[in-house]
KOLRO-142903 format. One line per field, with one value per atom (N, C-alpha, C): residue in three letters; z, y, x; residue number from 0. Coordinates in Angstrom, 3 decimals. Atoms other than C-alpha are relative to their C-alpha. Layout:
# residues N
type <- c(ALA_...)
c3 <- c(Z_...)
c2 <- c(Y_...)
c1 <- c(X_...)
seq <- c(NUM_...)
This chain:
# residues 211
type <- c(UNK_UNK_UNK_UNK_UNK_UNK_UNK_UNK_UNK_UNK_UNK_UNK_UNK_UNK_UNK_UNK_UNK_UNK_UNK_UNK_UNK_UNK_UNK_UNK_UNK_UNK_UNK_UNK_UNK_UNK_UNK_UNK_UNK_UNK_UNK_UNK_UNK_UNK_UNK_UNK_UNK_UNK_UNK_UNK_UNK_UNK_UNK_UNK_UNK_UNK_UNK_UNK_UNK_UNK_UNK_UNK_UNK_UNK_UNK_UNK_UNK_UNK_UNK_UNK_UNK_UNK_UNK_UNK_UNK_UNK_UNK_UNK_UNK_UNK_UNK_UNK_UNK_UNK_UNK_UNK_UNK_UNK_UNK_UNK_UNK_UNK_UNK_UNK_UNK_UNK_UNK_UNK_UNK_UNK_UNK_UNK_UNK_UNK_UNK_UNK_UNK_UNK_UNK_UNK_UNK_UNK_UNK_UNK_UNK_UNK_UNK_UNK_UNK_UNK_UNK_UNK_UNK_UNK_UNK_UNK_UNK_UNK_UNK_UNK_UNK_UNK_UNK_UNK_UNK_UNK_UNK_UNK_UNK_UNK_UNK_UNK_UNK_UNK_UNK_UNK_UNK_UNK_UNK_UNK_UNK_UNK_UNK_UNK_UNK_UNK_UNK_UNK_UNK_UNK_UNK_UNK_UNK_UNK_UNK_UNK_UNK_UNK_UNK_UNK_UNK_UNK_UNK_UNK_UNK_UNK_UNK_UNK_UNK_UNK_UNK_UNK_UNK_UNK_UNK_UNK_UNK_UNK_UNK_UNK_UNK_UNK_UNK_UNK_UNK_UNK_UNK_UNK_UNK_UNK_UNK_UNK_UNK_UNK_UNK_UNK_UNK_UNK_UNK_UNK_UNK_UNK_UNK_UNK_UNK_UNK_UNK_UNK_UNK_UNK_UNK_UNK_UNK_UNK_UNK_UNK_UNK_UNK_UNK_UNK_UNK_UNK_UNK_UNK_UNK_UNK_UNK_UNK_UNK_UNK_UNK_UNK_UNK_UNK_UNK_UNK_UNK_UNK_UNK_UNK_UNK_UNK_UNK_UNK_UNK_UNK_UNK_UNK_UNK_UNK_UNK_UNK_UNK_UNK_UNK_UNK_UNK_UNK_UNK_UNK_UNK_UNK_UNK_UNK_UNK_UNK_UNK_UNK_UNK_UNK_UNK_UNK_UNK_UNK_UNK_UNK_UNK_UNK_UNK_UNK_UNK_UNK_UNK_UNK_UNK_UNK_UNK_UNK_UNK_UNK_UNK_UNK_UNK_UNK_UNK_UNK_UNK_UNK_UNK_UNK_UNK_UNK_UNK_UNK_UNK_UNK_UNK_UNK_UNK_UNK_UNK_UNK_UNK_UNK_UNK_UNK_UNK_UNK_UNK_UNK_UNK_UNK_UNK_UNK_UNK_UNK_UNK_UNK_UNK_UNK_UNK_UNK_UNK_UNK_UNK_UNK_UNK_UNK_UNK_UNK_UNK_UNK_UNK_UNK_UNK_UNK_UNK_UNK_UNK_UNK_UNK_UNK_UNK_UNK_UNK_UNK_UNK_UNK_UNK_UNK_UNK_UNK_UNK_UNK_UNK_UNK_UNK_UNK_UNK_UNK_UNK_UNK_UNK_UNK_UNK_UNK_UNK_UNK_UNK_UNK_UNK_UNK_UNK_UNK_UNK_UNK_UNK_UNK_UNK_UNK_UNK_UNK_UNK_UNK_UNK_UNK_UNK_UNK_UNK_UNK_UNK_UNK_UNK_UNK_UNK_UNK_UNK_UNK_UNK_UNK_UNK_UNK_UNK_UNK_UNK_UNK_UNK_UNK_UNK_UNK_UNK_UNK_UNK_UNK_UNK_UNK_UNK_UNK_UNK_UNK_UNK_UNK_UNK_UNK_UNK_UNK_UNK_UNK_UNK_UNK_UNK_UNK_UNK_UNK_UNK_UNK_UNK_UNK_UNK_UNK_UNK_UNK_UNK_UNK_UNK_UNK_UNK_UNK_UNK_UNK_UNK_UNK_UNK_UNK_UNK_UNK_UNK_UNK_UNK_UNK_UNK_UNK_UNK_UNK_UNK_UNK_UNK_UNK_UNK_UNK_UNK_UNK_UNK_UNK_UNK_UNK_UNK_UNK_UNK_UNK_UNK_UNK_UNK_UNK_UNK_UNK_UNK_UNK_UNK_UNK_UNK_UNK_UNK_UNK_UNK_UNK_UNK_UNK_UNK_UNK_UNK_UNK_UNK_UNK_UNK_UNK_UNK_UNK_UNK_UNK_UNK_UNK_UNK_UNK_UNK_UNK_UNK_UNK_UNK_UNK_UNK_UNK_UNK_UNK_UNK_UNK_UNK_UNK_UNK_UNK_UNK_UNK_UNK_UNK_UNK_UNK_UNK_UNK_UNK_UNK_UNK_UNK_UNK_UNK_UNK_UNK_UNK_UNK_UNK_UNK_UNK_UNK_UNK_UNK_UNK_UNK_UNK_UNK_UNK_UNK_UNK_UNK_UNK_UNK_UNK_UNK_UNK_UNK_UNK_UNK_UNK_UNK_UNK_UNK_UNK_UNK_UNK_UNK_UNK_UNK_UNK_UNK_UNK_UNK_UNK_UNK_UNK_UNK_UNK_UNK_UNK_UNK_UNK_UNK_UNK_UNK_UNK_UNK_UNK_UNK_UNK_UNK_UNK_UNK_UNK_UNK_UNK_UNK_UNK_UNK_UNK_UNK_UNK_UNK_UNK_UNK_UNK_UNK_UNK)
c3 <- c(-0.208_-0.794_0.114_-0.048_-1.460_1.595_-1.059_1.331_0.028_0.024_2.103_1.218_-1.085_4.065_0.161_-0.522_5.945_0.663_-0.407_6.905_0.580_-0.993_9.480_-0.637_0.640_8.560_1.174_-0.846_11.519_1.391_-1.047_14.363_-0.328_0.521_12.131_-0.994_1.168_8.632_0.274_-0.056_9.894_1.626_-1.451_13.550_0.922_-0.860_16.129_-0.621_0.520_14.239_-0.726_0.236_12.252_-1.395_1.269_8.630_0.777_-0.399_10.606_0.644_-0.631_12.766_-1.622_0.924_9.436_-0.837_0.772_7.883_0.537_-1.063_10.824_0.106_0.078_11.012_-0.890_1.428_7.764_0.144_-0.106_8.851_1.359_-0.810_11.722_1.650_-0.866_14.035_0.412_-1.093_16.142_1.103_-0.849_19.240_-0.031_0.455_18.397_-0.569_0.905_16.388_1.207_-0.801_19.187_0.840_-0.654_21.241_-0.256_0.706_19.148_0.108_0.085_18.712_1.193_-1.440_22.857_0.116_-0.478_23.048_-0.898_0.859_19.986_0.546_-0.843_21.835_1.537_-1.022_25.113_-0.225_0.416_23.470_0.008_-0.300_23.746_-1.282_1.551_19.702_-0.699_0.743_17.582_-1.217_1.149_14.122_-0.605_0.673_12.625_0.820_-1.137_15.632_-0.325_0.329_14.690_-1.172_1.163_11.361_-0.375_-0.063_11.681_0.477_-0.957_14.126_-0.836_1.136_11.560_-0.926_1.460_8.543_0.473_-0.130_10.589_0.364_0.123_11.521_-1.577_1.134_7.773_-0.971_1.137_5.992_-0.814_0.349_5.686_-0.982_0.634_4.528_-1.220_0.747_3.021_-1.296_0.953_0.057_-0.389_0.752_-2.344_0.052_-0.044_-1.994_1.367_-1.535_2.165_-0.138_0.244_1.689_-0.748_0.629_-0.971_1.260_-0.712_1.746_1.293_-1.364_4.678_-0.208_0.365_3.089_-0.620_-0.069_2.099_1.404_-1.608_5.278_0.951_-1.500_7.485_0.484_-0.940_9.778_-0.334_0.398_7.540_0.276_-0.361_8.568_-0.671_1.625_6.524_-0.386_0.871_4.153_-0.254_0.279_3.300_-1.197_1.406_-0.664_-0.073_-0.064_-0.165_0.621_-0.586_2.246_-1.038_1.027_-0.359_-1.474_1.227_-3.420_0.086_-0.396_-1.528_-0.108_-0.172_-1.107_-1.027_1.800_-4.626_-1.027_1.049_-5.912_0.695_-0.237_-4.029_-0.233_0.960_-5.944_1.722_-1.085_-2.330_-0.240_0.335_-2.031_1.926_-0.775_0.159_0.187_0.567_1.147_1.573_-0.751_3.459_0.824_-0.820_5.918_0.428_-1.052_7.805_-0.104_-0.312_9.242_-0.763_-0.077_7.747_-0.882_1.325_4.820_-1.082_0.773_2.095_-1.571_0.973_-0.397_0.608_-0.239_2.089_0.087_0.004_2.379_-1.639_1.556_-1.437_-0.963_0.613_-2.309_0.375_-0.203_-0.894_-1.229_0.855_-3.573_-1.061_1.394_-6.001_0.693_-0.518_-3.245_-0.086_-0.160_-3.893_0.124_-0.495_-2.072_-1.331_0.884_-3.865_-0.261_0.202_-2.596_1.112_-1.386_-0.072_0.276_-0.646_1.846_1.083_-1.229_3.817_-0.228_0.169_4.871_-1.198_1.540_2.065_1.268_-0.668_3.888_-1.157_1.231_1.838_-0.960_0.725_-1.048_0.219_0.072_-0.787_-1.248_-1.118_-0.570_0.761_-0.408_1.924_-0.183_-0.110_1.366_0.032_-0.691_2.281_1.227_-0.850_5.262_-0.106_-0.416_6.525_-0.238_0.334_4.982_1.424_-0.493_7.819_-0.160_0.649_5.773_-0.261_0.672_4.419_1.335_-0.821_7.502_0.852_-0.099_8.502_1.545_-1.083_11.706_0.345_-0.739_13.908_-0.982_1.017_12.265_-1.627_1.566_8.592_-0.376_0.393_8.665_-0.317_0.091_8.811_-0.963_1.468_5.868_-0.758_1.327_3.553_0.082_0.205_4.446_-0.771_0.538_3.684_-1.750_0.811_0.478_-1.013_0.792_-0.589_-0.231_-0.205_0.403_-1.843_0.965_-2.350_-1.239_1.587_-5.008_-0.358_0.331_-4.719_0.522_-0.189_-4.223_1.067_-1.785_-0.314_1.139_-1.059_2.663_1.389_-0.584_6.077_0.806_-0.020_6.875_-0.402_0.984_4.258_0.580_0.294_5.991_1.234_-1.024_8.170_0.334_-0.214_9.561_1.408_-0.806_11.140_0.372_-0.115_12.902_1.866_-0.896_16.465_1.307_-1.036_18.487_0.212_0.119_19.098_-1.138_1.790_15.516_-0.767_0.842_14.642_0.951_-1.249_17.911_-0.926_0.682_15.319_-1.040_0.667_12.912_0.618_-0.143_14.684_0.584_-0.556_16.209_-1.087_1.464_12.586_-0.630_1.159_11.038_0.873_-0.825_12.201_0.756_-0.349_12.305_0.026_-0.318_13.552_0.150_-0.619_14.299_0.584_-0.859_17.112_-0.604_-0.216_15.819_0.635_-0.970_18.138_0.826_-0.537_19.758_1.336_-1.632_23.220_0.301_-0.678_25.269_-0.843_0.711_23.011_-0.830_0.982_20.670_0.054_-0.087_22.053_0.688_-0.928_24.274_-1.363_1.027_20.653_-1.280_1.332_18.395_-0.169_-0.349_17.409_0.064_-0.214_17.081_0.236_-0.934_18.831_-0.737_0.679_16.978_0.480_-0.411_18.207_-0.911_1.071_15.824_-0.866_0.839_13.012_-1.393_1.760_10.070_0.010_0.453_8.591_-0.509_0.806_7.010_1.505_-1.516_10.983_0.266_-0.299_11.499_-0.879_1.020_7.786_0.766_0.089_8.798_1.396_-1.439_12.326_-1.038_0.841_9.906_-0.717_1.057_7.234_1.233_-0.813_10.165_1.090_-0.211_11.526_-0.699_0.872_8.807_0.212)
c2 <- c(-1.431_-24.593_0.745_-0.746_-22.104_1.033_-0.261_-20.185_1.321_-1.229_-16.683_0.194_-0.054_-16.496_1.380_-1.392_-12.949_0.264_0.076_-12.197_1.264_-1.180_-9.494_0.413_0.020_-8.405_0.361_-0.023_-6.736_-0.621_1.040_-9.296_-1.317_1.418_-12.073_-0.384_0.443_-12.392_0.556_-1.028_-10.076_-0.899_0.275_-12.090_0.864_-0.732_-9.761_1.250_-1.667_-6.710_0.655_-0.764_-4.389_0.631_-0.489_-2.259_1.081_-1.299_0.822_0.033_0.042_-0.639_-0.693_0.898_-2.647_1.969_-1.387_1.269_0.748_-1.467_3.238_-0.517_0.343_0.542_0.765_-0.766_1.986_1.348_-2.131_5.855_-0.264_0.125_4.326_1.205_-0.648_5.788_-1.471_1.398_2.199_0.446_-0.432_3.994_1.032_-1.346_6.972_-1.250_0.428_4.301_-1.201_0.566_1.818_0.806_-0.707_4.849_0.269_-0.317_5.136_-1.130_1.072_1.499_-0.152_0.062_1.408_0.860_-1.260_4.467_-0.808_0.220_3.170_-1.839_1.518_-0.760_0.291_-0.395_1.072_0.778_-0.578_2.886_1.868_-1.483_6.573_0.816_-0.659_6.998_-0.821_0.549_6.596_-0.542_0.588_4.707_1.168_-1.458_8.286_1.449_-0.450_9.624_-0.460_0.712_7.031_0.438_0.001_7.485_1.656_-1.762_11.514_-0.289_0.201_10.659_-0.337_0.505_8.127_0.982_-0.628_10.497_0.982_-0.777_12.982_-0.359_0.517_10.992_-0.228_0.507_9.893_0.751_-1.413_12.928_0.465_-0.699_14.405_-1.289_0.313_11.139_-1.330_1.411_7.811_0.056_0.282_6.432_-1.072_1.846_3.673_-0.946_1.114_2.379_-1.111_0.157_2.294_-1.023_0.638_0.749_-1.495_1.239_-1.922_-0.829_0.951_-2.961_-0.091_0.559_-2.800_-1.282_0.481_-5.030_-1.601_1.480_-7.669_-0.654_0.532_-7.737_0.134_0.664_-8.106_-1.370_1.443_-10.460_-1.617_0.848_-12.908_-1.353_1.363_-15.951_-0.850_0.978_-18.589_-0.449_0.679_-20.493_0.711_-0.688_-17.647_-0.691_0.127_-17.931_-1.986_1.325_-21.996_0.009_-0.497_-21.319_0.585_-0.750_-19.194_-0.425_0.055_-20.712_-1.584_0.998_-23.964_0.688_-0.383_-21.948_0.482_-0.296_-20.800_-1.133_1.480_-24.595_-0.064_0.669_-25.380_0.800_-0.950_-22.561_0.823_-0.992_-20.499_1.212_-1.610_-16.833_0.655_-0.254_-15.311_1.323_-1.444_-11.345_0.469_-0.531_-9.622_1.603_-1.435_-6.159_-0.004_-0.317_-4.150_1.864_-1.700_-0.854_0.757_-0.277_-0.503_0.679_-0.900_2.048_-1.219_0.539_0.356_-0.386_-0.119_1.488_-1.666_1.272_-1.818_-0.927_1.316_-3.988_-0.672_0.375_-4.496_-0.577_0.913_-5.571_-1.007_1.340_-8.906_-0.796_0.174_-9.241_-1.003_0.661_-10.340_-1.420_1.303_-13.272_-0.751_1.127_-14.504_0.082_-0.375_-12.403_0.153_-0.705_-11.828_1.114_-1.525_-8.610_0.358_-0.591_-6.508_1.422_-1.277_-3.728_0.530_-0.897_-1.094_1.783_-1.831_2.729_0.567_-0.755_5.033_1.784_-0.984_6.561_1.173_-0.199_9.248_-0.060_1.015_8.298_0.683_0.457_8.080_0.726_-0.889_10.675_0.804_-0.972_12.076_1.440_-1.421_15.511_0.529_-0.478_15.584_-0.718_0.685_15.001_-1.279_1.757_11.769_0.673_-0.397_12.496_-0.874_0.949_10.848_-1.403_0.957_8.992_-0.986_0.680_7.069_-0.759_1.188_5.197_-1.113_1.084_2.029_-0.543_0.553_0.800_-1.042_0.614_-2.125_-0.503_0.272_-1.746_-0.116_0.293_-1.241_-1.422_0.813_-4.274_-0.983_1.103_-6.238_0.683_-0.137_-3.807_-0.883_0.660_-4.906_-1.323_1.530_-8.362_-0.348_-0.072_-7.745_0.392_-0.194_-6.190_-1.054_1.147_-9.054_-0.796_1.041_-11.468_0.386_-0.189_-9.692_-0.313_0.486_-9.797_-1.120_1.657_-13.323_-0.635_1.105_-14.486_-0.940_0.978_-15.685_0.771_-0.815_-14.761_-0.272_-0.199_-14.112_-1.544_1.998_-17.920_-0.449_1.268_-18.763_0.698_-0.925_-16.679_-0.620_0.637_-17.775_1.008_-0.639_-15.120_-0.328_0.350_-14.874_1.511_-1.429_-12.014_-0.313_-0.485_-11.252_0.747_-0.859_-8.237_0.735_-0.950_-5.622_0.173_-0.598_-4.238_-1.165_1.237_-7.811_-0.494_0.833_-8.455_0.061_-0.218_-6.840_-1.241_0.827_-9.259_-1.405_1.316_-12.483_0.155_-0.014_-11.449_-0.167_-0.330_-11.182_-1.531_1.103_-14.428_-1.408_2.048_-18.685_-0.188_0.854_-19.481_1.021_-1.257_-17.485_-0.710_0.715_-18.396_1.273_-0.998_-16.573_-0.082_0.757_-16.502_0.683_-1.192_-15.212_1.108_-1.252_-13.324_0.479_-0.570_-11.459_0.008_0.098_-11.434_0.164_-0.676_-9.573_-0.854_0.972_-12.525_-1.235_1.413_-15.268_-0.805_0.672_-16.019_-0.226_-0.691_-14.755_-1.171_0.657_-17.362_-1.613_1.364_-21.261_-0.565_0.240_-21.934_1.162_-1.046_-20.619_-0.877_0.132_-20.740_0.967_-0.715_-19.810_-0.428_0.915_-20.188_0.965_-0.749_-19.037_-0.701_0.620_-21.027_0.089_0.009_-20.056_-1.085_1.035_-23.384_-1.075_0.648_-24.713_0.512_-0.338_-22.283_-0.555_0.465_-22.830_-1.196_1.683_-26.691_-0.394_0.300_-26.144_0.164_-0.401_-24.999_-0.964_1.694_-28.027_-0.889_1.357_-30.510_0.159_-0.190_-28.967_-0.142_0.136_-29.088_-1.124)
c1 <- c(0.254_-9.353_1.326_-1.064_-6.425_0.114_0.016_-5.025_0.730_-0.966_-3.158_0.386_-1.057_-0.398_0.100_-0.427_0.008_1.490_-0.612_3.282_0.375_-0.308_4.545_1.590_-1.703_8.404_0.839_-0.146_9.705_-0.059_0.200_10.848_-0.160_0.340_9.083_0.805_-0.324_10.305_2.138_-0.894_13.597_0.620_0.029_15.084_0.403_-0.594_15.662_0.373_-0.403_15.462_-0.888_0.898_13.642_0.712_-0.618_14.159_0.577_-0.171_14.262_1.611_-1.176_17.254_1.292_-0.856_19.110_0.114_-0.750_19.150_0.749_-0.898_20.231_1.501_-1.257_23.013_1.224_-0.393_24.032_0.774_0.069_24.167_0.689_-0.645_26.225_-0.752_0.626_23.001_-1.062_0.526_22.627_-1.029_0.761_21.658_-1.235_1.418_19.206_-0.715_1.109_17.381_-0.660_0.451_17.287_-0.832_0.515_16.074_-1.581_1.144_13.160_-0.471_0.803_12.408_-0.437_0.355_11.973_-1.246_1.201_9.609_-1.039_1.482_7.365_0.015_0.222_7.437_-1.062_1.174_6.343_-1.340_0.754_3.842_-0.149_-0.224_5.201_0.373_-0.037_5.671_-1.223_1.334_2.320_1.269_-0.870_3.573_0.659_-0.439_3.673_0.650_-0.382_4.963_1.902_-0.844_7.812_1.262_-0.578_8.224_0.448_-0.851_8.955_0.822_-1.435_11.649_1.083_-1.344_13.423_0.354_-0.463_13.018_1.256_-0.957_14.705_1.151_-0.866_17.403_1.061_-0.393_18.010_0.010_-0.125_17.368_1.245_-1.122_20.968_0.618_-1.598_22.746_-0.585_0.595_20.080_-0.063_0.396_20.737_-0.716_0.310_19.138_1.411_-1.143_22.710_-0.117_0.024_22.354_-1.266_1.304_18.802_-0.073_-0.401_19.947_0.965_-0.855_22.709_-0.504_0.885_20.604_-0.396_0.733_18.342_0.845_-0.814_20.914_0.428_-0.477_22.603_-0.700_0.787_19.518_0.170_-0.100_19.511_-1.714_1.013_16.609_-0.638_0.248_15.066_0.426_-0.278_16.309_-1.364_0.858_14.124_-1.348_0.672_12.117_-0.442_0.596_11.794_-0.679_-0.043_11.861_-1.965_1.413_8.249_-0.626_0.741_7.111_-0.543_-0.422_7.884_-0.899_0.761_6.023_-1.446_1.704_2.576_-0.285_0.983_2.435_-0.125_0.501_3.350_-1.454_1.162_0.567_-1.172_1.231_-1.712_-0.660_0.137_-2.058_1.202_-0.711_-0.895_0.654_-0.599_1.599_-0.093_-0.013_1.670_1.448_-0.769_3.911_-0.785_0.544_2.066_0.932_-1.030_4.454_-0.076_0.250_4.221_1.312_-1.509_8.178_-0.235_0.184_8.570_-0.197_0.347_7.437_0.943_-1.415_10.802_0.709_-0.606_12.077_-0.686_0.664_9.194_0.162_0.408_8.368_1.418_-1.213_11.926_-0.308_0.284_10.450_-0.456_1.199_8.363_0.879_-1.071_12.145_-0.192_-0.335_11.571_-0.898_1.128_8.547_-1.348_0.939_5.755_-0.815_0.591_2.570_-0.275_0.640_1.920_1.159_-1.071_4.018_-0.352_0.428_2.570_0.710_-1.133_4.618_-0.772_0.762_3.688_0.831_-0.488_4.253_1.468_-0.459_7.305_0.761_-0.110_8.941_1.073_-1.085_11.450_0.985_-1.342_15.016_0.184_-0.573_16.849_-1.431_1.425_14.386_0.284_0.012_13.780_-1.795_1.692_9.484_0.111_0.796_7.604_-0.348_0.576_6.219_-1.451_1.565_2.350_-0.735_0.851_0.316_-0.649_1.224_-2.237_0.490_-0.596_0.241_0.942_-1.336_1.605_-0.988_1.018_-0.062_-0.060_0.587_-1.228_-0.565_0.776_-2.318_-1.013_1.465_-6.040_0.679_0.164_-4.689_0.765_0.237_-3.313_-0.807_1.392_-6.743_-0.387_0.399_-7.689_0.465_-0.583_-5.037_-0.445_0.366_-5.676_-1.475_1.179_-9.124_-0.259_-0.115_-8.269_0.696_-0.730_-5.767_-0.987_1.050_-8.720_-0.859_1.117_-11.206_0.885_-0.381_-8.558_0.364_-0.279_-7.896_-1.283_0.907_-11.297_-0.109_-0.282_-10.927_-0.421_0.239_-11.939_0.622_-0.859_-10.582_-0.004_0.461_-11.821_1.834_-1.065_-8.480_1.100_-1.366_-5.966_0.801_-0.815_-3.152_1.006_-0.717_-1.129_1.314_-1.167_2.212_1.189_-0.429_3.725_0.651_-0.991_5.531_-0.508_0.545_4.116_-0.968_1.328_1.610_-0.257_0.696_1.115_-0.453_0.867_0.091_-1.329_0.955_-2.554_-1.970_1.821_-5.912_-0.025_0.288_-5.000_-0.036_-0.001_-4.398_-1.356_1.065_-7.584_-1.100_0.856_-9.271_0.186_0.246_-8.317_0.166_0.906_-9.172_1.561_-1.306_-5.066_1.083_-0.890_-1.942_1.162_-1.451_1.797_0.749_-0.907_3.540_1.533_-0.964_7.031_1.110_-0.970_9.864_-0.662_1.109_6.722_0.700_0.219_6.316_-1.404_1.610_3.175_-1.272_0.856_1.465_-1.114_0.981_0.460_0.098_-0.096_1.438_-1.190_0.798_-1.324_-1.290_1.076_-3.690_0.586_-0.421_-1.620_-0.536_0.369_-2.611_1.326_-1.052_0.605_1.589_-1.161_4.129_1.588_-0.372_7.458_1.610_-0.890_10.992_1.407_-1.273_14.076_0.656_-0.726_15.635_-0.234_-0.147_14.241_-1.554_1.163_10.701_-0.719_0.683_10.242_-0.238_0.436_9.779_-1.570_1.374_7.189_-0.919_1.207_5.288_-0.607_0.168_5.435_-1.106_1.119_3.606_-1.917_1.548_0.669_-0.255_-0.040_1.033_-0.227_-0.213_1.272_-1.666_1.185_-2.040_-1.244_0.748_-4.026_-0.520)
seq <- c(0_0_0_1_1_1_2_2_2_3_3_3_4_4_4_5_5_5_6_6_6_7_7_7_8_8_8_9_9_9_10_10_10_11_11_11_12_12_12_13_13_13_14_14_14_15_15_15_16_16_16_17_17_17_18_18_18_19_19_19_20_20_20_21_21_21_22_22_22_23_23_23_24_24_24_25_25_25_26_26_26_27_27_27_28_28_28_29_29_29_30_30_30_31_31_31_32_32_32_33_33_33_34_34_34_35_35_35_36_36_36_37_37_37_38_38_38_39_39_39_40_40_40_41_41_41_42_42_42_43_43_43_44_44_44_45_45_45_46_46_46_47_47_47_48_48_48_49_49_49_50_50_50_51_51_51_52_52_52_53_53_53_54_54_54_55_55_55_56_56_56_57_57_57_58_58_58_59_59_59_60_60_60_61_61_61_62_62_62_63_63_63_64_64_64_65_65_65_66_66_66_67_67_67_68_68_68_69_69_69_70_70_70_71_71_71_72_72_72_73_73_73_74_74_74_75_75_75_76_76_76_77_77_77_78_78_78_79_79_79_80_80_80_81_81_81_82_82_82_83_83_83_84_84_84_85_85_85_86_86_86_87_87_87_88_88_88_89_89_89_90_90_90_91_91_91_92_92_92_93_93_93_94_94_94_95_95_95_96_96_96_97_97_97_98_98_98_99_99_99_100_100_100_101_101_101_102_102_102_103_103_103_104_104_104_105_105_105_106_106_106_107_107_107_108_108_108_109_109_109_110_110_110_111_111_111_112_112_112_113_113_113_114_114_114_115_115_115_116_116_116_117_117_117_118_118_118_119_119_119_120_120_120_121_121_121_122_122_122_123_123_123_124_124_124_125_125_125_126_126_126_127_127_127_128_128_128_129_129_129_130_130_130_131_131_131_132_132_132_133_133_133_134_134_134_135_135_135_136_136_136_137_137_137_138_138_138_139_139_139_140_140_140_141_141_141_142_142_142_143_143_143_144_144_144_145_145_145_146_146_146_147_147_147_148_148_148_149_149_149_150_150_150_151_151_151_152_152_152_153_153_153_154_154_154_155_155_155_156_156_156_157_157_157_158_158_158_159_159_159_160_160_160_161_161_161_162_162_162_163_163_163_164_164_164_165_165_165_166_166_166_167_167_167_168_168_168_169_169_169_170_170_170_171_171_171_172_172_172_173_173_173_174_174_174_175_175_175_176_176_176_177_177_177_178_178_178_179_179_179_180_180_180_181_181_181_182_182_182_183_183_183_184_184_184_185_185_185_186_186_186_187_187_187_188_188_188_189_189_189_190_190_190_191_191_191_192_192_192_193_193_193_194_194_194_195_195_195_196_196_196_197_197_197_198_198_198_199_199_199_200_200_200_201_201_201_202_202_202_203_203_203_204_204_204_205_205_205_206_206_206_207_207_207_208_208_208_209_209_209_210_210_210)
């Protein structure tokens, strides 16, 4: 029976960091962005609450250049593509959710992902609003999953997700198998397996070795 791997990006796929913080690095706006990541952790910025804050931060100066070098020089788990490149030999599908703008999730995709979902923040150079509709939440990740599920013929029975903190607690709650990795409270008590490190092909292997 094939299987689909869910993956979180922020915290999980990313160690100890976030897209939002690997851009601000960039725009040499460390603190304001940490300031923000604290309020939306305690729960005092909704996602879109969030994602107005960043744009306005990033407005005056983000390029696709800043964005390309964020995105190299994150701080990545190792053995990403290696994990990945294992669940499609083995005819299972990999995806990536993340509340993160979506201009940085979907560059995953050169690594391997089948699918890569991120809010539709707006493009680089910003010069619109953050549209609402378009920024993803908690619940929309159990959509997409739900949506990946129908186009690959699987259901939430085949899904194994792996994620970190609050914005992953609806889904580990939605599917049979979970991996906390580098978590906090939030999902660790909600995960089958728990996962602290710096190499993704540790976590995959808690899932293989369960099986």
């Amino acid at each position: 029976m094939s299987k689909l791997h869910l993956f979180d990006m922020d915290g999980t796929l990313l160690h100890g960091s976030a897209a939002a913080i690997e851009i601000s690095r960039q725009l040499g706006l460390d603190r304001e962005i940490r300031e923000l990541e604290r309020g939306f952790a305690a729960g005092q910025l909704t996602p879109v609450q969030f994602a107005q804050r960043a744009c306005e931060l990033w407005s005056a100066e983000l390029t696709e250049l800043q964005v390309a070098a964020a995105f190299e020089g994150a701080p990545w788990l190792t053995g990403i593509r290696e994990v990945w490149a294992d669940i499609r030999a083995r005819g299972e599908r990999c995806a990536v959710i993340s509340l993160s703008p979506a201009f940085f999730v979907e560059r995953l995709l050169a690594w391997g992902a089948d699918a890569a979902r991120g809010s539709r923040w707006p493009a680089v150079p910003i010069r619109q609003a953050v549209e609402p509709a378009g920024i993803l939440t908690s619940a929309a990740k159990v959509r997409i999953a739900d949506e990946l599920c129908l186009r690959y013929g699987l259901a939430r029975a085949d899904c194994v997700a792996y994620g970190d903190s609050l914005s992953d607690t609806e889904l580990f709650g939605a599917v049979p198998r979970s991996v906390a990795v580098n978590a906090d409270h939030h999902v660790s008590d909600l995960a089958s397996y728990a996962y602290a490190g710096g190499d993704l092909r540790e976590a995959y292997a808690l899932v293989r070795t369960g099986e």
